[in-house]
VOGULUM-896585 format. One record per residue (C-alpha): x, z, y; chain; residue in three letters. Coordinates in nm, 2 decimals. Layout:
<pt px="X" pz="Z" py="Y" chaine="A" residu="ALA"/>
...
//
This chain:
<pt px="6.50" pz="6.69" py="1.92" chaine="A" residu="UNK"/>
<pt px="6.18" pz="6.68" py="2.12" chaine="A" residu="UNK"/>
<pt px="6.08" pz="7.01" py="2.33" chaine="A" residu="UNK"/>
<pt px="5.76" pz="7.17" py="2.37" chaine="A" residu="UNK"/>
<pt px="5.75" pz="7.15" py="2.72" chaine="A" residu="UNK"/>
<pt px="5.75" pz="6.77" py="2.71" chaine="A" residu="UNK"/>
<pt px="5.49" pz="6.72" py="2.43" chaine="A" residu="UNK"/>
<pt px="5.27" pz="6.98" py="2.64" chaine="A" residu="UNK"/>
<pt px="5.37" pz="6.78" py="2.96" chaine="A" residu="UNK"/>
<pt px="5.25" pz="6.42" py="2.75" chaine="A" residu="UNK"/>
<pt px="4.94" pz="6.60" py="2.70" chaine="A" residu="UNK"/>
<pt px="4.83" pz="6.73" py="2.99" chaine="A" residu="UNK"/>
<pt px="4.89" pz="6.34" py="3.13" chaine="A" residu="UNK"/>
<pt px="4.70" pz="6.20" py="2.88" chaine="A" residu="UNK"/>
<pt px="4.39" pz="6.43" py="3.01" chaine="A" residu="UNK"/>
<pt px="4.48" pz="6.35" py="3.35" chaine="A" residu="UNK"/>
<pt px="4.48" pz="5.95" py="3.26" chaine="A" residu="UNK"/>
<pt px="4.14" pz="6.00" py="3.09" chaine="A" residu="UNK"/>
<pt px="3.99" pz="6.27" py="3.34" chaine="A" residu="UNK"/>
<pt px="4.05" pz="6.00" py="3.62" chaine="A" residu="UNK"/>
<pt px="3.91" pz="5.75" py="3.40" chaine="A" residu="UNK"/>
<pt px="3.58" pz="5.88" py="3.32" chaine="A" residu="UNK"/>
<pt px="3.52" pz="5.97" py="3.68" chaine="A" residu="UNK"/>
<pt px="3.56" pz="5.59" py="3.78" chaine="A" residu="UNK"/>
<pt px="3.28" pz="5.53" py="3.53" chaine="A" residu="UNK"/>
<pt px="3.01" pz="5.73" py="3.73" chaine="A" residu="UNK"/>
<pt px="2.67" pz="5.71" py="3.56" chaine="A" residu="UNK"/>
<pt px="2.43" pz="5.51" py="3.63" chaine="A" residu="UNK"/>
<pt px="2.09" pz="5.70" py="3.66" chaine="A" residu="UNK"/>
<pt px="1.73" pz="5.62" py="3.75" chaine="A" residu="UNK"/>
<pt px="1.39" pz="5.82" py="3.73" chaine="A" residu="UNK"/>
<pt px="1.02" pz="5.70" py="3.66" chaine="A" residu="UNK"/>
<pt px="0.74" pz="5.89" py="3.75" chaine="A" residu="UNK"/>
<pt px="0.56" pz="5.90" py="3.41" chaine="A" residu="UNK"/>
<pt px="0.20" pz="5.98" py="3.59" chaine="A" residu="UNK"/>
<pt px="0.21" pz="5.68" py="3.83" chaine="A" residu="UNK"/>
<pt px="0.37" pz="5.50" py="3.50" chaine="A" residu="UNK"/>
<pt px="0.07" pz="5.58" py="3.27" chaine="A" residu="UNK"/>
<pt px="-0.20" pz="5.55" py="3.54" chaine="A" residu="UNK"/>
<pt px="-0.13" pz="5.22" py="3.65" chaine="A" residu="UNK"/>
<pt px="0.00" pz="5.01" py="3.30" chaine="A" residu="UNK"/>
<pt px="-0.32" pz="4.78" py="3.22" chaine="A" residu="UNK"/>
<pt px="-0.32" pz="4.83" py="2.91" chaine="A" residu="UNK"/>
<pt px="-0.37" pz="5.25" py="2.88" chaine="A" residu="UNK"/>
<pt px="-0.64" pz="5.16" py="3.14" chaine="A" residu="UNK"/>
<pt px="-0.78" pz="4.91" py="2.92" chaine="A" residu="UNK"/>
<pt px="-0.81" pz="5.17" py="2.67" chaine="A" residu="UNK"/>
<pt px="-0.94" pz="5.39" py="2.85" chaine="A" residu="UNK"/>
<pt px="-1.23" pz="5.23" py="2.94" chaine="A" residu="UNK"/>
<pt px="-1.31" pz="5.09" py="2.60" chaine="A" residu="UNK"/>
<pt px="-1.27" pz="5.45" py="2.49" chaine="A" residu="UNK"/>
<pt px="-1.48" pz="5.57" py="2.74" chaine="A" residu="UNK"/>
<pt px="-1.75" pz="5.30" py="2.65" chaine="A" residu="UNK"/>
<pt px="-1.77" pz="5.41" py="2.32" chaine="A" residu="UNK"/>
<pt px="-1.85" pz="5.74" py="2.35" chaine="A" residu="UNK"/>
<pt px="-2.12" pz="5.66" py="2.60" chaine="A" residu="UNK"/>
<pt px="-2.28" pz="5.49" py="2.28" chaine="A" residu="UNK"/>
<pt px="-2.23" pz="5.75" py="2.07" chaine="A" residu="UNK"/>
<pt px="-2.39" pz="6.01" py="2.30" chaine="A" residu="UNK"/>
<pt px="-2.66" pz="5.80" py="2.34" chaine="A" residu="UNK"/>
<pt px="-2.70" pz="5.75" py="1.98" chaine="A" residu="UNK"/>
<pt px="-2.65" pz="6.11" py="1.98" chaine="A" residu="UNK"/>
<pt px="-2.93" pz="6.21" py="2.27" chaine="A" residu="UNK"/>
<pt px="-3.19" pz="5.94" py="2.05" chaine="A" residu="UNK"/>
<pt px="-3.11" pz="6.08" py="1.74" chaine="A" residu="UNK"/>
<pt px="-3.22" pz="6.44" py="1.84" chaine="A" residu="UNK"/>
<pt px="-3.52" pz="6.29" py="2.05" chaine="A" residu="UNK"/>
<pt px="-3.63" pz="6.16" py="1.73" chaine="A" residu="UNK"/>
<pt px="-3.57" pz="6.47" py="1.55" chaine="A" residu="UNK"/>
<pt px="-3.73" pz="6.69" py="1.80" chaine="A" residu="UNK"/>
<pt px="-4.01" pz="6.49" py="1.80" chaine="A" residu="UNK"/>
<pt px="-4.05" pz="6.55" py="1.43" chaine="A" residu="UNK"/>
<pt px="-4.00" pz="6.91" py="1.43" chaine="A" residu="UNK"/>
<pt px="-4.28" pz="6.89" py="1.68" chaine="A" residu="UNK"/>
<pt px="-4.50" pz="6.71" py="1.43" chaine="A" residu="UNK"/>
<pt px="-4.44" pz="6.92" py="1.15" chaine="A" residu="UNK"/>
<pt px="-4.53" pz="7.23" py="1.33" chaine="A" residu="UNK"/>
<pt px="-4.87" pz="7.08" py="1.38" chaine="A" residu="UNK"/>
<pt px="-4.89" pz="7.02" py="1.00" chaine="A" residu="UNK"/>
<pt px="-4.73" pz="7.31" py="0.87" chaine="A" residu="UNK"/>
<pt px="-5.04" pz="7.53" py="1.02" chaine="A" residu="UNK"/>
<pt px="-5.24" pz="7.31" py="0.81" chaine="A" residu="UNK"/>
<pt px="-5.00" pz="7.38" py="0.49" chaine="A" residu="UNK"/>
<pt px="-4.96" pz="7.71" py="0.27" chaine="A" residu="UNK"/>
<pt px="-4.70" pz="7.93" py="0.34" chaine="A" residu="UNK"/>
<pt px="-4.48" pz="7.83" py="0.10" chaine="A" residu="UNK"/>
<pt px="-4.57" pz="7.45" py="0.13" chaine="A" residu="UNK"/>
<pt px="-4.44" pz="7.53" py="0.49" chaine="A" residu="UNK"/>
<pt px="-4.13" pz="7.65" py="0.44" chaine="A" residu="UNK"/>
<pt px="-4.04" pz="7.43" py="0.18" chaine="A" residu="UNK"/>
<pt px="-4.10" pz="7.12" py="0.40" chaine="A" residu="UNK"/>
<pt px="-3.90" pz="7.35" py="0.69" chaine="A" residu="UNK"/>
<pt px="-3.60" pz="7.42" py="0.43" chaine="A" residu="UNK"/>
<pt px="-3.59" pz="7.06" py="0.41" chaine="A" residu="UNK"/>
<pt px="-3.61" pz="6.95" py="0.78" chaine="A" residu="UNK"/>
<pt px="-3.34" pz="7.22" py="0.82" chaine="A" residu="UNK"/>
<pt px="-3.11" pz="7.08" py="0.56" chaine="A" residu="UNK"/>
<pt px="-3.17" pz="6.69" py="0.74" chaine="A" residu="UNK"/>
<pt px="-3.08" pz="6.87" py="1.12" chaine="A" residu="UNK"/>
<pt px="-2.74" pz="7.00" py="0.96" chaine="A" residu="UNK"/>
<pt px="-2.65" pz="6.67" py="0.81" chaine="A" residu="UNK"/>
<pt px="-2.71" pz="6.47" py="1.14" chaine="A" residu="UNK"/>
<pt px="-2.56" pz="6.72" py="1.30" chaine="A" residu="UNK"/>
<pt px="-2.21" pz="6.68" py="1.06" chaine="A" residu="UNK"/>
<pt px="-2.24" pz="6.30" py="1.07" chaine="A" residu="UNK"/>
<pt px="-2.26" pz="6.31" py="1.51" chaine="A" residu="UNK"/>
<pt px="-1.98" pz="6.57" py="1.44" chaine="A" residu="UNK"/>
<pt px="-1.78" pz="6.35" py="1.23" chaine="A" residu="UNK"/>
<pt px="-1.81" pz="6.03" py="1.40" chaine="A" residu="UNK"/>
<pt px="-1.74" pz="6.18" py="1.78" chaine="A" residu="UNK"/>
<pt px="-1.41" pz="6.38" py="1.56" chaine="A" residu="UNK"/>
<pt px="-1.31" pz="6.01" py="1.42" chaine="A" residu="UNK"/>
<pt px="-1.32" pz="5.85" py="1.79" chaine="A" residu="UNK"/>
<pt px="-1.14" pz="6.15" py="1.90" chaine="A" residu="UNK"/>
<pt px="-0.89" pz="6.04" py="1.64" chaine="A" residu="UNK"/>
<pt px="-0.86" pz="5.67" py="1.77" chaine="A" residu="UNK"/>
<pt px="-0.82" pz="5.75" py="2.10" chaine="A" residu="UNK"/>
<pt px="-0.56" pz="5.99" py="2.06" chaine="A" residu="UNK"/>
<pt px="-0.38" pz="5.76" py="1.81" chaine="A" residu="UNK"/>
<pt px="-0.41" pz="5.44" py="2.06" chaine="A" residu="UNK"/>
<pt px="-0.31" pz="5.70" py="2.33" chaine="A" residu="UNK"/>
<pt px="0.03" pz="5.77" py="2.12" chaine="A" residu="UNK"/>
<pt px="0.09" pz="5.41" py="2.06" chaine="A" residu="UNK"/>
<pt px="0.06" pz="5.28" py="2.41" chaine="A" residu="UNK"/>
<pt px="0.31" pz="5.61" py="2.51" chaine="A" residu="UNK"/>
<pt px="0.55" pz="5.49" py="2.23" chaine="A" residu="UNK"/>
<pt px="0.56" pz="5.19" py="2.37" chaine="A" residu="UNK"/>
<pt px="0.62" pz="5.26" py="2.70" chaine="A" residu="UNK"/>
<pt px="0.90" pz="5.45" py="2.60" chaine="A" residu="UNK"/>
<pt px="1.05" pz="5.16" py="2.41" chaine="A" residu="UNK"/>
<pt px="1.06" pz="4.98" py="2.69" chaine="A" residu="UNK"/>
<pt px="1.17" pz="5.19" py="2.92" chaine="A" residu="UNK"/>
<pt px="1.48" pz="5.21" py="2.67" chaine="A" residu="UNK"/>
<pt px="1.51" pz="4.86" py="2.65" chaine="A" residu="UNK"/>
<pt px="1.55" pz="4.78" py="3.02" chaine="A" residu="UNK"/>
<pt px="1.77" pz="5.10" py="3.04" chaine="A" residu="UNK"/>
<pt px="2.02" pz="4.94" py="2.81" chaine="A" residu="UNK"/>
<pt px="1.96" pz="4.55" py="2.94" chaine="A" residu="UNK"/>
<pt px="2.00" pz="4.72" py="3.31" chaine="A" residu="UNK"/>
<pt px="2.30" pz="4.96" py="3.25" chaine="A" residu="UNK"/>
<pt px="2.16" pz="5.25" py="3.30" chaine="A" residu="UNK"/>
<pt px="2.33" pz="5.57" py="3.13" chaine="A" residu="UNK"/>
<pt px="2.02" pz="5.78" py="3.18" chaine="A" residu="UNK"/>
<pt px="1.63" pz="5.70" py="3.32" chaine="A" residu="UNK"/>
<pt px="1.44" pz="6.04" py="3.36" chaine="A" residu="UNK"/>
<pt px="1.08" pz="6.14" py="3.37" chaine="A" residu="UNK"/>
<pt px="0.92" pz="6.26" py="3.66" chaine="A" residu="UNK"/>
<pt px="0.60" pz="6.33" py="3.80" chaine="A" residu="UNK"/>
<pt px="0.36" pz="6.60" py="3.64" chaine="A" residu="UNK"/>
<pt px="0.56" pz="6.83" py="3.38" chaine="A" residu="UNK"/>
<pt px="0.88" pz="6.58" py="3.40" chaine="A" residu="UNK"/>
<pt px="1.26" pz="6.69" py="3.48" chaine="A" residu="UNK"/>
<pt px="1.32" pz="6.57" py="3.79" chaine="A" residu="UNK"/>
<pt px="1.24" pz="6.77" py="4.09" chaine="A" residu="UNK"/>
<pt px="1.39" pz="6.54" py="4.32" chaine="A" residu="UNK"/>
<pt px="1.53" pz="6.19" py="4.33" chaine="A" residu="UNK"/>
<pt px="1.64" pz="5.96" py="4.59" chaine="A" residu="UNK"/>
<pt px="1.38" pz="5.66" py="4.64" chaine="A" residu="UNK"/>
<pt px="1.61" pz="5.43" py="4.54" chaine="A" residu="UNK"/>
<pt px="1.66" pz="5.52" py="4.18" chaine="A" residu="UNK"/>
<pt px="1.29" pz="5.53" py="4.12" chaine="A" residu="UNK"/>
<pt px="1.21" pz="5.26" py="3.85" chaine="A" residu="UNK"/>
<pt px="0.82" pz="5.34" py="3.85" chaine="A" residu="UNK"/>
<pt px="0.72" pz="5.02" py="4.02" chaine="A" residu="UNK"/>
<pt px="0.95" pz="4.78" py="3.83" chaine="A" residu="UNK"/>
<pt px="0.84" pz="4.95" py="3.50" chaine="A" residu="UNK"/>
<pt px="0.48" pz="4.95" py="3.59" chaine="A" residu="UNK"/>
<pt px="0.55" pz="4.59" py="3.69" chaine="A" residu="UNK"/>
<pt px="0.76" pz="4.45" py="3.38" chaine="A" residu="UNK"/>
<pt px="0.46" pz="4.63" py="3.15" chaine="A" residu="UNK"/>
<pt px="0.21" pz="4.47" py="3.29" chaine="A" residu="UNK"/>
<pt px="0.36" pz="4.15" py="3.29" chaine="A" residu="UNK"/>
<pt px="0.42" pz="4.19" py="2.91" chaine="A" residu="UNK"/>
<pt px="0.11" pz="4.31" py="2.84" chaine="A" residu="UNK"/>
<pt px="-0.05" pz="4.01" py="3.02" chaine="A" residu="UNK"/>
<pt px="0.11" pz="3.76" py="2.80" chaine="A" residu="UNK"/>
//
């Protein structure tokens, strides 16, 4: 007949066996500074400045499209003096209506760039994070951490910084 004591005592050796154990397996942990990360991969600069490009040309289209409606505006003024009263405001009803729906259309179009950028923006970020996952798991890390602006690590040794070798292997891909 077995005893509690030695059933306890089994036990308590087992944790002992596996609390010895899992401190020989000390994680392995690195960092990226997700700032530096995003500010130097090619491709989010790339975007960038195609983003950037485009809404140059749609302010522009913007800034000639009111040009061109200011100048009417102008131009009707000197007619409507000419008109009747209600000929006038009829006419300015209308030129009203036409300056609401440019307005909506520029609206729309600088909403749908908006749109693309952020969704390119999301894509590029999802990616990154894949492959920061991937060379986690092809490097054996237990853990890589985010740093830099609004990231969780306040400090790391300068050793277990992965930025450049992330910034690095990105490019590289990105490249190909």
């Amino acid at each position: 007949m077995k005893t509690k004591g030695s059933s306890i005592g089994k036990i308590f050796w087992i944790f002992t066996v596996l609390g010895l154990a899992s401190c020989q397996q000390q994680a392995k942990i690195g960092y990226v500074d997700n700032v530096k990360l995003m500010d130097e991969y090619q491709q989010k600069i790339d975007v960038e400045a195609d983003f950037k490009v485009k809404a140059e040309a749609l302010n522009k289209k913007r800034d000639s499209i009111s040009q061109a409606f200011q100048a009417e505006a102008q131009a009707f003024q000197a007619e409507a003096e000419k008109m009747s009263q209600k000929k006038a405001q009829e006419q300015y009803g209308q030129m009203q209506q036409r300056g609401q729906m440019i307005g909506q259309q520029l609206q729309q179009e600088d909403q749908q760039l908006q749109a693309l950028g952020q969704t390119e923006m999301d894509s590029i970020v999802s990616k990154v994070k894949k492959e920061v996952e991937a060379y986690g798991m092809a490097n054996g890390y237990t853990y890589i951490l985010g740093g830099g602006d609004g990231g969780s690590v306040l400090y790391g040794d300068e050793t277990k910084d992965l930025t450049d070798e992330m910034v690095k292997l990105l490019n590289d891909k990105y490249k190909k």
